[in-house]
C-alpha positions as CSV (number, residue, x, y, z in Angstrom):
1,X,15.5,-8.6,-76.5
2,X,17.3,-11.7,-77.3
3,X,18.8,-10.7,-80.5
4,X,19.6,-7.0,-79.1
5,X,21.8,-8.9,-76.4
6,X,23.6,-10.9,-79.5
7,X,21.8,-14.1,-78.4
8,X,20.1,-17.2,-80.1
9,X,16.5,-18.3,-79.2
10,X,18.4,-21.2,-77.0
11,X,21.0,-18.9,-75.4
12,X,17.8,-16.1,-74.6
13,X,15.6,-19.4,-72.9
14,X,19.2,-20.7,-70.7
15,X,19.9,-17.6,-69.8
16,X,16.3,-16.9,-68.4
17,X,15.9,-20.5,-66.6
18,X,20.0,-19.9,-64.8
19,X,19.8,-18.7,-61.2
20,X,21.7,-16.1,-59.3
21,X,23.6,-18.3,-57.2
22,X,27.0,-18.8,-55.4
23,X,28.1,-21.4,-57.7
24,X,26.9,-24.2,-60.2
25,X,26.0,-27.8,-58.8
26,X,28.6,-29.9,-58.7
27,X,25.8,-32.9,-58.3
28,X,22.1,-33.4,-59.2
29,X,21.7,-33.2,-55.6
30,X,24.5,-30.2,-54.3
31,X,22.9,-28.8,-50.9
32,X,26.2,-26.1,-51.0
33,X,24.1,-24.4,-53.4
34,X,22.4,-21.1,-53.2
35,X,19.6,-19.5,-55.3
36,X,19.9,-16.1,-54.3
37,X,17.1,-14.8,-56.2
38,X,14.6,-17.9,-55.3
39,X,15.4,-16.9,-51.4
40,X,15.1,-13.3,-51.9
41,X,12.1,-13.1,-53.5
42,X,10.3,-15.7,-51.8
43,X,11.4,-13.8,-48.4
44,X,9.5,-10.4,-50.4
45,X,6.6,-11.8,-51.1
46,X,6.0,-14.0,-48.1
47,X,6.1,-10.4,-46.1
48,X,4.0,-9.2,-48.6
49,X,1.7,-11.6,-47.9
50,X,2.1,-11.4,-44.4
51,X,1.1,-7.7,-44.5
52,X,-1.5,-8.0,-46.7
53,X,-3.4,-10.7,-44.5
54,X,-2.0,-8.4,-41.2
55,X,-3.9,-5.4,-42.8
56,X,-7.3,-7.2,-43.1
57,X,-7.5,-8.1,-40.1
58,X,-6.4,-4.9,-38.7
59,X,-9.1,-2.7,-41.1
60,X,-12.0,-5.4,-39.9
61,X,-15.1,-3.7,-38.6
62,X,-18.2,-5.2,-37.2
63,X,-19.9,-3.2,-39.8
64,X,-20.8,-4.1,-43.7
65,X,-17.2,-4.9,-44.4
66,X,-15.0,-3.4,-47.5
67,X,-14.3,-5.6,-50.7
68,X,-11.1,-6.6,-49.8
69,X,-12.4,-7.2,-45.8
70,X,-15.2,-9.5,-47.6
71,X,-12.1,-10.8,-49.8
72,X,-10.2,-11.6,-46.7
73,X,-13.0,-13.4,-44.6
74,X,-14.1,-15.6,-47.7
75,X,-10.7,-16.6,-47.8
76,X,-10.4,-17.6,-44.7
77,X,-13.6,-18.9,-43.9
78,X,-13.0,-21.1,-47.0
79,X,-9.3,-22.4,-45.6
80,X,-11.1,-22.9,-42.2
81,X,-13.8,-25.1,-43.4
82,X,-11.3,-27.2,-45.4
83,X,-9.1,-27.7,-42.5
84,X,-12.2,-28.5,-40.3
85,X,-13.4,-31.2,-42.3
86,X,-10.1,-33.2,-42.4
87,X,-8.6,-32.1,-39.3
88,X,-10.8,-32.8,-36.5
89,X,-8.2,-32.2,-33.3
90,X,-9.5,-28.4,-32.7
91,X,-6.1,-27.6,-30.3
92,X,-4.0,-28.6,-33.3
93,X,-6.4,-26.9,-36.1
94,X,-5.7,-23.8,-33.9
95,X,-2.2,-23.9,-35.8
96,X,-2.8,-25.6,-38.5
97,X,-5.8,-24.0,-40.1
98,X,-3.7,-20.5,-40.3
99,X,-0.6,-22.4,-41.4
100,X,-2.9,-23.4,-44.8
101,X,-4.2,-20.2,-45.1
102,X,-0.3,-18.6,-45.4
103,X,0.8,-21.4,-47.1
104,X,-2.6,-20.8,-49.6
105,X,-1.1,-17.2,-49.8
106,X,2.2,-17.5,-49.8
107,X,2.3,-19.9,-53.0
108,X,-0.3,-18.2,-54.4
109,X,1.5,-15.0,-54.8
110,X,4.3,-16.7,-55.9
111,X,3.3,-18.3,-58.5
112,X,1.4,-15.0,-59.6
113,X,5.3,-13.6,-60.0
114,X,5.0,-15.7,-63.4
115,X,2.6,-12.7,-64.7
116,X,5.0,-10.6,-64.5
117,X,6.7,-9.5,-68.1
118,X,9.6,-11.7,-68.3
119,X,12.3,-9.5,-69.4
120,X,10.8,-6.7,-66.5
121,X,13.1,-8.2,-63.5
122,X,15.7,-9.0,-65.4
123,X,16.0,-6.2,-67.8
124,X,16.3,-4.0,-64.6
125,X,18.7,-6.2,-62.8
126,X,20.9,-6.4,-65.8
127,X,21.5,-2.6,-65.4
128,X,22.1,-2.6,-62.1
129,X,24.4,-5.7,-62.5
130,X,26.4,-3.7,-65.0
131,X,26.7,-0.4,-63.2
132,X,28.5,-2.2,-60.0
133,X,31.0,-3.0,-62.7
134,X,30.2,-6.6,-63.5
135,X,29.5,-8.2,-67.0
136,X,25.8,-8.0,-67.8
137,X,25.9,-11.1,-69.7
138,X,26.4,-12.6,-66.1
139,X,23.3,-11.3,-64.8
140,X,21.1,-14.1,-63.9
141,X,17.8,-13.4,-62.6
142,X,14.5,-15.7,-62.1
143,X,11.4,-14.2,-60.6
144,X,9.3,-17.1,-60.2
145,X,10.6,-19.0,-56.7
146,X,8.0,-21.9,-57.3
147,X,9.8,-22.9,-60.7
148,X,12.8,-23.9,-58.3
149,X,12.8,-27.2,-57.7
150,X,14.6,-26.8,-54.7
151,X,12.3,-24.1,-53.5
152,X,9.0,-26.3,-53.5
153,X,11.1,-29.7,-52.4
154,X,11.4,-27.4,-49.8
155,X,8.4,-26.7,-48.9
156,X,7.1,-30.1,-48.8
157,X,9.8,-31.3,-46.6
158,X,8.5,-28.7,-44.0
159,X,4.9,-30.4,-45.0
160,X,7.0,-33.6,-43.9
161,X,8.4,-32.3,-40.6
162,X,5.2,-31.1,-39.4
163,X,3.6,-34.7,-40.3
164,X,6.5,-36.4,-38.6
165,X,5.7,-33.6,-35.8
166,X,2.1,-34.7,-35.5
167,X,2.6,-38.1,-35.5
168,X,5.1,-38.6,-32.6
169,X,2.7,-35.3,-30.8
170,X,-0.8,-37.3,-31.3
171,X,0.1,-41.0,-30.8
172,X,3.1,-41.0,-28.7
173,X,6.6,-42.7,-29.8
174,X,5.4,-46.1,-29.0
175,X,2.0,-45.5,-30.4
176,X,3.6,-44.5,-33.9
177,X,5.9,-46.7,-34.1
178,X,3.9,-49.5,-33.5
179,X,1.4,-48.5,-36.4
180,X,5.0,-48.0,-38.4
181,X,5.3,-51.8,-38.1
182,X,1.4,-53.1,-38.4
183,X,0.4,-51.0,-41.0
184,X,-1.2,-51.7,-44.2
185,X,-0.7,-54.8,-43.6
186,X,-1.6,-55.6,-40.3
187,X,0.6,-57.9,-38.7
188,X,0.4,-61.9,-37.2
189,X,0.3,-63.7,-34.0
190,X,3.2,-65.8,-35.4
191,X,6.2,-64.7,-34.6
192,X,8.4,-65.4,-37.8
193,X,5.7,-63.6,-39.8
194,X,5.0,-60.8,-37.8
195,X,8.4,-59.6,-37.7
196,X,8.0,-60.3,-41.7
197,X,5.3,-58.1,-41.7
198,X,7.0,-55.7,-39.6
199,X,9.7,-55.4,-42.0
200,X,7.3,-54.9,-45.4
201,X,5.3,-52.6,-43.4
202,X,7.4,-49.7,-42.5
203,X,9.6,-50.3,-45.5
204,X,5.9,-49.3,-47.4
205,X,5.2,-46.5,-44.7
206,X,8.8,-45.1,-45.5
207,X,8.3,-45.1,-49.4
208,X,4.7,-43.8,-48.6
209,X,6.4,-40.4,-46.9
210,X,9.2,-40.5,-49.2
211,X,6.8,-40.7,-52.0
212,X,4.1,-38.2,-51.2
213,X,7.0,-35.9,-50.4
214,X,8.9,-35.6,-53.4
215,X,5.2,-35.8,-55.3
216,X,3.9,-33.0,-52.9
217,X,6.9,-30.4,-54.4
218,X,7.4,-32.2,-58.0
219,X,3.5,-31.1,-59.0
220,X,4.0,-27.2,-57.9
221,X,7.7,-27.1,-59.5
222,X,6.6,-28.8,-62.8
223,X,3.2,-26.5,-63.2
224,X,4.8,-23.5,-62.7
225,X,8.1,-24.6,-64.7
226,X,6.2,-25.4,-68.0
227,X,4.4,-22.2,-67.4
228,X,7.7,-20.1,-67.0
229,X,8.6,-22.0,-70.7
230,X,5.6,-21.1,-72.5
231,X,5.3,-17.3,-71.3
232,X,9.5,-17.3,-72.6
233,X,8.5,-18.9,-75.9
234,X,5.2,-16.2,-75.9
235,X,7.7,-13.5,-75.5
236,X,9.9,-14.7,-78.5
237,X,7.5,-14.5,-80.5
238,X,7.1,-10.8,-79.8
239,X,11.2,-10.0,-80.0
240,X,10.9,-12.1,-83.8
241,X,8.4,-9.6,-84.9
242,X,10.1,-6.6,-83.8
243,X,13.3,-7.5,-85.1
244,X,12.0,-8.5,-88.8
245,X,10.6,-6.3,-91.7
246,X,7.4,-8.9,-92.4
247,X,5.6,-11.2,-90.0
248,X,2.7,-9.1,-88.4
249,X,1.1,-12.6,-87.7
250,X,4.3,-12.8,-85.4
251,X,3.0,-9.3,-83.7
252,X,-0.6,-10.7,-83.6
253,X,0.1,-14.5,-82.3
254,X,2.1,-12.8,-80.1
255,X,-0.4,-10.9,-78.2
256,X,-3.6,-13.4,-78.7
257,X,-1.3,-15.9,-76.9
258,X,0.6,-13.9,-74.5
259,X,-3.2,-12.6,-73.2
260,X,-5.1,-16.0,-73.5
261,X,-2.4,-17.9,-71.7
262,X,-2.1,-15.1,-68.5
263,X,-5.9,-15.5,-68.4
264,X,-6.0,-19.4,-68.1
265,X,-2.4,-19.3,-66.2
266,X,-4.4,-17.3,-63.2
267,X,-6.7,-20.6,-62.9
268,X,-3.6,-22.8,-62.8
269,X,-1.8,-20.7,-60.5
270,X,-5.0,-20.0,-58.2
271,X,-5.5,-24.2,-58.3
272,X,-1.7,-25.5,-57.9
273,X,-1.6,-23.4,-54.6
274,X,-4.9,-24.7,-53.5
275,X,-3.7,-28.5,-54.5
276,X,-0.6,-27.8,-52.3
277,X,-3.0,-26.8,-48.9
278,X,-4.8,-29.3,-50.0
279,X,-2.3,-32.1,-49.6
280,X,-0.5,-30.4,-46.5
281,X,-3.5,-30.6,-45.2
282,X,-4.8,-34.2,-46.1
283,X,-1.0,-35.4,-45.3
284,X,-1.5,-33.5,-41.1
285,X,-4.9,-35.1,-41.1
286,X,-3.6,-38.7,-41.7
287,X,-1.2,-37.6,-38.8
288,X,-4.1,-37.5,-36.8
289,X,-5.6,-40.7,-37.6
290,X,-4.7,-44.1,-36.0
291,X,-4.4,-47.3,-38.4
């Protein structure tokens, strides 16, 4: 594919991690910046996801249930006995135990979008890029949301606002910001160094959220990132063979790895969207609890 398109192993790989967007960043951090294919797609699949959790639940019988009925309930079962045992406030796990399971769902299908062939999407895009009359070597596509860093920053910052939520909804204003100031540390009946420790304290509690937040989307983005690399270096492999006279090992190596990387990627993307409810939920249950 890359040579057909005139390109050099570098040129094939930039071309593959460049998103559709409005413009380039003019900063690491540029928030007038749009990936257009990042917010399509994971708009797509989260109503994919939505429908396909809508439909269990509307084909559930009282009867011996179906495979994907039984699929459905051991999914949820298992998301509802996680949030049980870190979340014990039952009026809030009424929201937040169906908030992991789409969050569960919603990354897990969109880290599946990595299975896809690589040059699939794009291939197709390209011609319809080029039949509304633009260049096709301008048509950027990437299919795999949670290999945008902005996408998964994202979602942990909405992890974030619905901790910052439950804090202030739990313990009050005053309640929470009193534990902002007398935890770790504690604090002291002496006034110079109680307002000492008041001053380490929530400078720790802020680099504590700041922390956990930008860890909580780093691990999803870097998992799925090196895992969108490898499946690109997989498939050059394939376009070196089929462009070259010798090299059947190419043709070979090419399908041994391509197969026995999808197999082990479907653990790591089944166990990066469990690690991510996870945390969410092990970051609302500390919202819950009083230091």
């Amino acid at each position: 594919m890359a040579a057909e398109q005139g390109q050099t192993s570098g040129e094939y790989i930039i071309h593959h991690l460049t998103h559709l967007r409005n413009h380039p960043a003019s900063n690491v951090v540029d928030f007038s910046v749009f990936h257009f294919d990042s917010i399509f797609f994971s708009i797509a699949v989260g109503v994919l996801g939505c429908w396909l959790l809508w439909l269990g639940a509307r084909k559930a019988t009282s009867g011996v249930p179906g495979r994907f009925q039984a699929a459905v309930e051991i999914l949820v079962e298992m998301v509802d006995s996680q949030a049980k045992g870190i979340i014990h406030n039952a009026h809030s796990r009424k929201l937040v135990a169906p908030l992991a399971l789409v969050v569960f769902v919603w990354i897990l299908l969109l880290n599946a979008m990595d299975l896809l062939p690589v040059d699939l999407l794009p291939l197709i895009w390209r011609g319809i890029y080029g039949a509304a009359g633009h260049d096709p070597e301008h048509a950027y596509l990437r299919v795999v949301p949670t290999a945008d860093l902005s996408m998964t920053m994202g979602l942990s910052v909405g992890v974030l606002v619905l901790v910052l939520f439950y804090n202030i909804k739990i313990k009050g204003v005053g309640g929470w910001a009193h534990e902002l100031v007398t935890a770790p540390f504690g604090t002291s009946k002496n006034p110079v160094f109680a307002l000492l420790l008041g001053f380490v304290n929530f400078g720790m509690q802020m680099i504590e959220f700041v922390a956990r937040t930008v860890s909580h989307g780093m691990r999803l983005f870097g998992n799925m990132y090196a895992g969108e690399l490898i499946f690109l270096l997989i498939a050059m492999m394939g376009g070196a063979w089929s462009l070259s006279a010798t090299g059947i090992g190419l043709a070979i190596g090419h399908i041994v790895a391509g197969t026995v990387w999808a197999l082990f990627h479907l653990i790591i993307i089944t166990l990066q969207a469990f690690v991510f409810m996870m945390l969410a939920l092990v970051y609302l249950g500390q919202a819950h609890d009083a230091h």
